[in-house]
N, C-alpha and C positions, 0 to 999 in steps of 0.2 A: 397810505398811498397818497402822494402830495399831486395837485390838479393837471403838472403837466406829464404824467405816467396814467395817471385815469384816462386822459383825453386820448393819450396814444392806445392803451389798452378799450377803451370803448371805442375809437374807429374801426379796428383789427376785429369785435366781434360784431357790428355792424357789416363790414366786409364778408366776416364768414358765412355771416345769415343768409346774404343776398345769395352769395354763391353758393348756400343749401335753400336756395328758393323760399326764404324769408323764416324758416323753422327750421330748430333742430335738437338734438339732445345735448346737453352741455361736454358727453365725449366725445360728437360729432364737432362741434365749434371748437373745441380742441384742439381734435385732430387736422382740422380745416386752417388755423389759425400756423399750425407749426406745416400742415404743407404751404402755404403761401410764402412762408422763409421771411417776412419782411420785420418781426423780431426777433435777432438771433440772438438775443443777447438774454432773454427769456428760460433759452437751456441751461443758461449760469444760474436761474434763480427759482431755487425750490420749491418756492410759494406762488409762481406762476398764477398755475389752476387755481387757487384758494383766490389771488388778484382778478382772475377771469370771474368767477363766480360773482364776487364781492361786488365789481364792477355792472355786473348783469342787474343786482339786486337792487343799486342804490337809481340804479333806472327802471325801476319796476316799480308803481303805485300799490300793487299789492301785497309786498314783500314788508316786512320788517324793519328792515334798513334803507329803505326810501325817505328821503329827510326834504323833496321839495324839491328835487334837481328835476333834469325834461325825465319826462316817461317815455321812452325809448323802443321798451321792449313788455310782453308780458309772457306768463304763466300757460303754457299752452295746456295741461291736464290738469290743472293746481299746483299750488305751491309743494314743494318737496318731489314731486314727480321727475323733475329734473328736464325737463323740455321747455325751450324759449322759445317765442318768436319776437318778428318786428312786429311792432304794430300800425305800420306802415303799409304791411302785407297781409296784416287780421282780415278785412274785407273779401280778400280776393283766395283766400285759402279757405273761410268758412264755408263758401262756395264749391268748394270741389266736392268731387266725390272718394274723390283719393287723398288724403294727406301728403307732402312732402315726403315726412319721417316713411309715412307707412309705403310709398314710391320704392323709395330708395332698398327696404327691408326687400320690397316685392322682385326687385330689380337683383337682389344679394342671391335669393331662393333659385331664380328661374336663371342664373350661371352658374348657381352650383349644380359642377357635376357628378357629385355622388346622390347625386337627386335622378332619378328614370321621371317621365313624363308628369307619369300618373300624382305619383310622390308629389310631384310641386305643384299641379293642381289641386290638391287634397289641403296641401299647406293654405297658399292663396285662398280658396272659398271658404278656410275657415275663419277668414279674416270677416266676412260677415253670418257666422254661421251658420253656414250651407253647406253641401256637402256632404263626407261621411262624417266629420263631426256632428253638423245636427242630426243625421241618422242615427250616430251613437249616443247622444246625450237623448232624443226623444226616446231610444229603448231604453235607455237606463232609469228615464222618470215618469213616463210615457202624461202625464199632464204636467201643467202647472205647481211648481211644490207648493205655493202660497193658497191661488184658487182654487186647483183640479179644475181647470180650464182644460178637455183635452182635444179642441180641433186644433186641428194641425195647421192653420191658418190664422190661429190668434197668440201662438206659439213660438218665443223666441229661444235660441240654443243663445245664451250668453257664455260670455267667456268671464274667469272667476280673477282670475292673472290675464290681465288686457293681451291681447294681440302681438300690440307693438313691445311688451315686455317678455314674452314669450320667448321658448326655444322653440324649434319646430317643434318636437316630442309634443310638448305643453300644449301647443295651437291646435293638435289634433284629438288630444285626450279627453275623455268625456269623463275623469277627474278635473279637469279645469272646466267643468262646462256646469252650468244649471238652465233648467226648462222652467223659463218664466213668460207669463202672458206679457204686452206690450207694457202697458203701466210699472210693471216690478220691474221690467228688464231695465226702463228709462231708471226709475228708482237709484236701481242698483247701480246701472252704468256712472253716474254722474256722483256716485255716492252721497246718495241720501239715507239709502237703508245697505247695511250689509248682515251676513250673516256670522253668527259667535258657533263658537267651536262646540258649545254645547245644543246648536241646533237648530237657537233660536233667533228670531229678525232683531238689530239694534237701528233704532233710527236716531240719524241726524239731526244733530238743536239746528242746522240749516231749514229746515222742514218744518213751516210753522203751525202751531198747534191746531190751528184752522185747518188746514190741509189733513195734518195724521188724523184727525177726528173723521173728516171727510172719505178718507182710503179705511179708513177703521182699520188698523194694524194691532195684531194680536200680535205684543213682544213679551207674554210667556207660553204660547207653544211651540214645542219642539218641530219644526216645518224638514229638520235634516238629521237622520238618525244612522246613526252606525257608521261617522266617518272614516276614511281611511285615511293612510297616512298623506297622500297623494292631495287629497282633498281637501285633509286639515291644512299644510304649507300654503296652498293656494289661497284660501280662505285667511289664512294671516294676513299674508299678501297684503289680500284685499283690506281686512282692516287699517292696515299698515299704512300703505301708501295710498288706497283710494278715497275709501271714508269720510266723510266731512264730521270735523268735531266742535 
């Protein structure tokens, strides 16, 4: 990509940003990017999105392909997650209590109408696990799987497949869910620790040996036994795209 098609392709996903309120997913920027119409000449060229992404990257300090140009834009869940922002708008977005991305999802739920009331409240509060999800994930583990922590006030319903990656099915399922006290839920959320298919916790070389010594983490017992298929996929998932390696 020679500098004067970078320069045009990074205005175009600066523009998109703005007009998804400074975050978005790279199919959101996409999509944003071809309704604005001010590249048409884009639909002639196959490798478009590949230039899209490329171009996100090489303005991004934390990616791979960052070689020293401005830093522009970053990593909103981590790298491979596939969500950008500006970082122009990092400030004013860590601040909310709603996300953009997660807005826009909220806004998709509460117009669909093969959704009844109830239905799209149940989706929405599973977004911080409330609701009949955490009703169904506290029956299904009724403590802590790490501690056997089991007041119900020290007690998060995490989600195992984030939220914002979910189908609704997913958001409600207490297969995607584990009941962890606050500390594991942080843990897990930001992937430091997740869990392997045979049961056990794997922690993150992010997580320094200082720290794991201090949480005392047992990574050979079995904390999750008899998964099902529902809850293995998730759990890949997780390893997959969350996990820090």
């Amino acid at each position: 990509m020679n500098n004067d098609i970078d320069k045009s392709y990074l205005s175009e996903i600066v523009c998109a940003l703005k007009q998804l309120n400074g975050m978005g997913s790279l199919a959101e920027i996409n999509n944003q990017i071809l309704k604005n119409g001010t590249m048409p000449y884009i639909q002639t060229n196959s490798n478009w999105k590949n230039n899209i992404r490329t171009t996100i990257q090489r303005h991004c300090k934390d990616t791979k392909s960052y070689k020293g140009a401005e830093d522009i834009f970053y990593s909103v869940y981590g790298i491979g997650e596939g969500y950008w922002g500006l970082n122009s708008y990092k400030s004013t977005i860590s601040t909310a209590e709603i996300s953009p991305v997660e807005q826009r999802q909220i806004d998709i739920i509460n117009k669909d109408s093969s959704l009844n009331i109830t239905e799209k409240e149940s989706i929405i509060l599973s977004r911080r696990g409330q609701g009949d999800f955490r009703k169904k994930v506290i029956d299904k583990y009724k403590s802590c799987i790490v501690t056997k922590i089991s007041d119900k006030r020290l007690l998060v319903a995490s989600h195992i497949k984030p939220w914002r990656d979910s189908n609704n099915t997913e958001r409600i399922s207490s297969e995607n869910g584990l009941l962890l006290s606050s500390l594991y839920d942080k843990l897990f959320d930001i992937g430091l620790i997740t869990f392997k298919l045979n049961g056990c916790i794997a922690v993150s070389n992010k997580l320094s040996e200082e720290n794991k010594s201090i949480i005392k983490i047992d990574e050979s017992y079995k904390f999750l036994r008899d998964l099902s298929f529902e809850l293995k996929r998730n759990i890949e998932y997780h390893n997959d795209k969350i996990f820090l390696r």
